[in-house]
C-alpha positions as CSV (number, residue, x, y, z in Angstrom):
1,X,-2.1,-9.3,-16.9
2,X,-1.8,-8.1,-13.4
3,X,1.3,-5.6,-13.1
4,X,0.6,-4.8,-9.5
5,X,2.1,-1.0,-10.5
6,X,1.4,1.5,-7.6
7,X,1.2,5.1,-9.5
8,X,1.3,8.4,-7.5
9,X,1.7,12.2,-8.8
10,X,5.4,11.1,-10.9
11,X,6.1,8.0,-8.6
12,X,5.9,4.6,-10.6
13,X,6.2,1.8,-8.0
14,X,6.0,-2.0,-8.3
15,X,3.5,-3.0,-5.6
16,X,4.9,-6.5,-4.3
17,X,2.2,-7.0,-1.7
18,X,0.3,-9.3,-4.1
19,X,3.2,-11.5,-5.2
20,X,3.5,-12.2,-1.4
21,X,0.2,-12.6,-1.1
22,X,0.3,-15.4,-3.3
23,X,3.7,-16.5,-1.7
24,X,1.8,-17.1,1.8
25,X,-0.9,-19.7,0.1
26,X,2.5,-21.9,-0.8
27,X,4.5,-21.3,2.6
28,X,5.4,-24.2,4.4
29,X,7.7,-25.8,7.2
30,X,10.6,-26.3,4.6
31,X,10.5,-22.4,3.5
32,X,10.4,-21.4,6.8
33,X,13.6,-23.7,7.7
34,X,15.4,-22.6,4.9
35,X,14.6,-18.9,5.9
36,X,16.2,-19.7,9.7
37,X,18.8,-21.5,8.3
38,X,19.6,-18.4,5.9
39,X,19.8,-15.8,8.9
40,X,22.0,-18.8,11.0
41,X,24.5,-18.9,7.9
42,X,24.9,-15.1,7.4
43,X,24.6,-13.9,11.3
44,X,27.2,-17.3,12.2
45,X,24.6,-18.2,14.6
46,X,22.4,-20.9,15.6
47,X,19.7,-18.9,17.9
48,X,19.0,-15.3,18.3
49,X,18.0,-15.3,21.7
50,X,17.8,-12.4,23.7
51,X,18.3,-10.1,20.8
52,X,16.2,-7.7,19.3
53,X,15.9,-7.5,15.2
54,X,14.5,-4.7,12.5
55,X,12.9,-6.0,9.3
56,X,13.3,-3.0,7.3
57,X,11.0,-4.0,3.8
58,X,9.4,-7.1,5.7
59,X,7.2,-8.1,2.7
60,X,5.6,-11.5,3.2
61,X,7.1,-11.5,6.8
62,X,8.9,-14.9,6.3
63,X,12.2,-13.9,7.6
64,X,10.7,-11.5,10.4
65,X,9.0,-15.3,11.3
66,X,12.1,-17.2,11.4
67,X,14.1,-14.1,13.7
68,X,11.0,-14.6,15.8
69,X,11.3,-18.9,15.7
70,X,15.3,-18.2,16.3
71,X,14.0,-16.2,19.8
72,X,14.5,-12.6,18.8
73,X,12.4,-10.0,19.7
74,X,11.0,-8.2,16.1
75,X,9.7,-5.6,14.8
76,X,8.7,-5.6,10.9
77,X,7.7,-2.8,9.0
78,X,6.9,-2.4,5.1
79,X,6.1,0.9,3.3
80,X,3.4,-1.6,1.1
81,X,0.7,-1.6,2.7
82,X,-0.5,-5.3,1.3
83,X,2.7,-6.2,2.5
84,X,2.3,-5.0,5.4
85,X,-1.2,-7.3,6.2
86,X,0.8,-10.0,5.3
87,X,3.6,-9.6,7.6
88,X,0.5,-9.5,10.1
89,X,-1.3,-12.5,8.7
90,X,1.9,-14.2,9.2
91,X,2.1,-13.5,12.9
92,X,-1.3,-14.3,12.9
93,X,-0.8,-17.4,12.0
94,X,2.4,-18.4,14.1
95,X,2.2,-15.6,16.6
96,X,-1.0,-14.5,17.6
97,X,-1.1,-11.5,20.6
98,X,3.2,-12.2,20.8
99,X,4.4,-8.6,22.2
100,X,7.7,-10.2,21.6
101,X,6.8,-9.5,17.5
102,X,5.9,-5.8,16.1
103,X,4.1,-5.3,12.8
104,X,4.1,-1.5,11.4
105,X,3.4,0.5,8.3
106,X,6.5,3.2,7.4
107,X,8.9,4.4,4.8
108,X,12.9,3.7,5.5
109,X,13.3,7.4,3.5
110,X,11.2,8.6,6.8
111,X,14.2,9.6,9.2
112,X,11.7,11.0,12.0
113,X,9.8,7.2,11.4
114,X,13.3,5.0,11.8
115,X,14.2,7.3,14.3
116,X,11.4,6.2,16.5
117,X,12.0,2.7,16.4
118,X,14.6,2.8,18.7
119,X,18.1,0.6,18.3
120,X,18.5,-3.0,17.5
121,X,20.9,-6.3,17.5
122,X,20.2,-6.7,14.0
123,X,18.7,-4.3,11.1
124,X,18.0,-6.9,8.1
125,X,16.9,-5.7,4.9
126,X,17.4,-7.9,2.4
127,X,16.4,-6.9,-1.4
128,X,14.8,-3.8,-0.2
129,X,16.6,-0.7,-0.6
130,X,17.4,-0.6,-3.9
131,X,13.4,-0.6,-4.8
132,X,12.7,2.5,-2.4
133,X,13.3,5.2,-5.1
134,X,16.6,6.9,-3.0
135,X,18.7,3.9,-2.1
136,X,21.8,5.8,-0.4
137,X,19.1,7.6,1.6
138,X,17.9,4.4,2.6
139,X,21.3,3.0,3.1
140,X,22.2,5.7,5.2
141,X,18.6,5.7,7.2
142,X,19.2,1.7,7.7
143,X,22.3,2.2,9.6
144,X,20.7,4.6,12.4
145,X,18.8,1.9,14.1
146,X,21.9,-0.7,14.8
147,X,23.4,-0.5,18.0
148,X,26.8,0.1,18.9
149,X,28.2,-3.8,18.5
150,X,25.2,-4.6,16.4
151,X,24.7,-5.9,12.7
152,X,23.2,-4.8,9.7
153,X,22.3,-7.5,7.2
154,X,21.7,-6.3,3.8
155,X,21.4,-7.0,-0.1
156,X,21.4,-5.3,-2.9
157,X,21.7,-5.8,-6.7
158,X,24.9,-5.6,-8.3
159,X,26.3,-3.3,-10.7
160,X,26.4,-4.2,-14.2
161,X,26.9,-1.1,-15.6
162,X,25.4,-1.1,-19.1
163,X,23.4,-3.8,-18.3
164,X,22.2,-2.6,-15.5
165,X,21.3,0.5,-16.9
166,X,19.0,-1.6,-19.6
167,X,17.3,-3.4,-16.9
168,X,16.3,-0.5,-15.4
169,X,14.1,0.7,-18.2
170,X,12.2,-3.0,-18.9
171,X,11.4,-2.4,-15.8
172,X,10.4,0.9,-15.6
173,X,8.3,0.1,-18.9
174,X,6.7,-3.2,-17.4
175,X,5.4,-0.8,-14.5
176,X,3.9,1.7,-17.0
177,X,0.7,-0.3,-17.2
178,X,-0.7,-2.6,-19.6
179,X,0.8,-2.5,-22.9
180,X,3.9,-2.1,-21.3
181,X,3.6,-5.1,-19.5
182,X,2.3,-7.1,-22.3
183,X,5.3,-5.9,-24.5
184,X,7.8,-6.3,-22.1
185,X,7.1,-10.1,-21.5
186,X,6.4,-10.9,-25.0
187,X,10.3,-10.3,-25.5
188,X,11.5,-11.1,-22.1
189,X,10.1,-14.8,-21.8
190,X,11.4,-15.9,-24.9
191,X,14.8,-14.5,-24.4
192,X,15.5,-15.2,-21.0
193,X,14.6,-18.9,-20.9
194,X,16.5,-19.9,-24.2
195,X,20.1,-17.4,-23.0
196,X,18.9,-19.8,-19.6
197,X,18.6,-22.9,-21.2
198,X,21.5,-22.9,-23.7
199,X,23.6,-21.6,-20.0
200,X,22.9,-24.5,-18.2
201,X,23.0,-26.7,-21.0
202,X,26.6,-25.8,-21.8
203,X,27.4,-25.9,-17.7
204,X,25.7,-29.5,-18.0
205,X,22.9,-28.6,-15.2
206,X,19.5,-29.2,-15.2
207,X,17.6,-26.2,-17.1
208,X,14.5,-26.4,-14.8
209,X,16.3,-26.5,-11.7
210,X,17.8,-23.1,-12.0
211,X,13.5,-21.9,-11.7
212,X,12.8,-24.7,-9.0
213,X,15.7,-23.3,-6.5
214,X,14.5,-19.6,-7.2
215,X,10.9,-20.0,-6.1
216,X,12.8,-21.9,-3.1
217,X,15.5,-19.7,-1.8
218,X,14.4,-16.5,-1.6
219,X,9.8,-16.9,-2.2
220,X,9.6,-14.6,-5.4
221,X,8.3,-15.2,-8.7
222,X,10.9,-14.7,-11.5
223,X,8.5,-12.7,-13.1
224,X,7.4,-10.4,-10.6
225,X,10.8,-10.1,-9.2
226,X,12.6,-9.3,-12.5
227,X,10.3,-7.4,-14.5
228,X,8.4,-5.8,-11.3
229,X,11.0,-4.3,-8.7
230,X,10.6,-1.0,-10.0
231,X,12.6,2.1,-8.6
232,X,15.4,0.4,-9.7
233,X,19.1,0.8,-8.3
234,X,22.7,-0.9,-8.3
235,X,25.5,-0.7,-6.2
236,X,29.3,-2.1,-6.1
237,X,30.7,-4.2,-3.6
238,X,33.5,-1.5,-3.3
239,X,31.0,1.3,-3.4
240,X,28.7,0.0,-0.4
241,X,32.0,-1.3,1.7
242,X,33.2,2.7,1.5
243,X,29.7,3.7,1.9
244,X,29.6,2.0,5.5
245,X,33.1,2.5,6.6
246,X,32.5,6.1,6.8
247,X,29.7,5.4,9.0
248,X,31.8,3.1,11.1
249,X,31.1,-0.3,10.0
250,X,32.9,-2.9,9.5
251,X,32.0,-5.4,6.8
252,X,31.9,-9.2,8.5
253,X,30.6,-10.7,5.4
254,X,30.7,-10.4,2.1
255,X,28.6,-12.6,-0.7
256,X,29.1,-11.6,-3.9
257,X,27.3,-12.1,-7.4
258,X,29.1,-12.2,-10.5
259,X,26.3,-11.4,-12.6
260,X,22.2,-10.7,-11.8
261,X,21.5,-10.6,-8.4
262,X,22.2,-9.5,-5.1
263,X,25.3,-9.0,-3.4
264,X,24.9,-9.6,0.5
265,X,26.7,-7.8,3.3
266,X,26.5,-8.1,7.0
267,X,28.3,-5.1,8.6
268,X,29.1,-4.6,12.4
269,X,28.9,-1.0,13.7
270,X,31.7,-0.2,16.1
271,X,32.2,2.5,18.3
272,X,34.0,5.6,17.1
273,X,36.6,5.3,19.8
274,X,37.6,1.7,17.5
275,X,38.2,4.0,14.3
């Protein structure tokens, strides 16, 4: 079983750049549109012309593409190095020598790297953060780049409390290494697909749906995504809303989760002068 766990000194890190490497052999025109018409939803916009966007976490570069197919100007970076070649094997594909897209290696928890990046339209990180090991660190580094005006796109995972709390450590344990993994799934398969199955059941939906429209939406596996994805954290609505008003933004958008998942915010940074 491949865990795709990334171990250094203390640090236990889920390594994604393999699911997406995976992802990229199944990427087609439909993904892509969904992608663009994801960004179009949550920015209220049709095109992006003219305006420069951040992918802070990039990953399999799929929504760095569509920015770039809406007629931003990008630049992607990923602290994952696999992720990071396939961010560029993406713009390889669709964008070869474009100096209208930027690929890059670097940590958000590097101030002196986001610093250098400059400022954009739109900083996007979207189910990043919260896997960096310091999420308010991050959150805090994230909003440096957006220009005065601009937006920052974000999503993180919702606070459960207790359950969140539990996650965390099946996590943490699947990323251990091999036993861990091996354990972890042998209880988490079972479970999770019959709690699933008797859900949608009782909500009279189709059970396999639920696993079709995951792959689909958002490119991940459910396994990777839920039992890798370790550092681990969870925020409130209410908590990242107060977070970001301190800082001067104002929150545009607001999608929130009742249970699993990510809660997404698109904030607009306004001058001080507007406080």
């Amino acid at each position: 079983m491949d865990t795709d766990p990334v171990k250094s000194g203390e640090e236990l890190r889920f390594g994604f750049g393999k699911n997406w490497s995976r992802f990229l052999s199944v990427l087609n025109e439909e993904r892509i549109r969904e992608a663009e018409k994801s960004l179009q939803k949550m920015l209220s916009c049709e095109r992006l012309d003219g305006r420069s966007f951040l992918d802070i976490g990039s990953g399999s570069g799929l929504f760095s593409l569509a920015a770039r197919r809406l007629g931003a100007t990008v630049r992607s970076f990923d602290y994952d190095r696999q992720s990071v070649a396939c961010t560029e094997e993406l713009k390889h594909r669709y964008y070869p020598d474009d100096s209208r897209w930027e690929v890059m290696q670097g940590s958000v928890l590097d101030r002196e790297f986001v610093d250098s990046l400059g400022s954009f339209d739109i900083v996007y990180s979207w189910g990043v953060l919260h896997h960096t090991g310091n999420m308010w660190q991050a959150l805090e580094h994230a909003a440096g780049p957006v220009k005065e005006g601009g937006l920052l796109f974000i999503a993180l995972y919702n606070d459960q409390g207790v359950r969140s709390a539990f996650w965390k450590q099946v996590k943490k344990l699947y990323c251990s290494g091999f036993v861990g993994a091996v354990f972890t799934s042998a209880l988490f398969f079972p479970w999770v697909v019959t709690a699933c199955f008797c859900k949608d059941i009782l909500c009279l939906k189709n059970p396999v749906e639920r696993y079709r429209q995951y792959k689909k939406n958002r490119g991940m596996s459910i396994v990777y995504d839920w039992l890798g994805g370790y550092p681990f954290e969870v925020a409130t609505t209410e908590e990242i809303c107060a977070f970001y008003s301190k800082r001067h933004f104002q929150p545009i958008t607001v999608v929130t989760t009742r249970g699993w998942g990510n809660n997404e915010f698109v904030f607009q940074k306004n001058s001080r002068d507007d406080d």
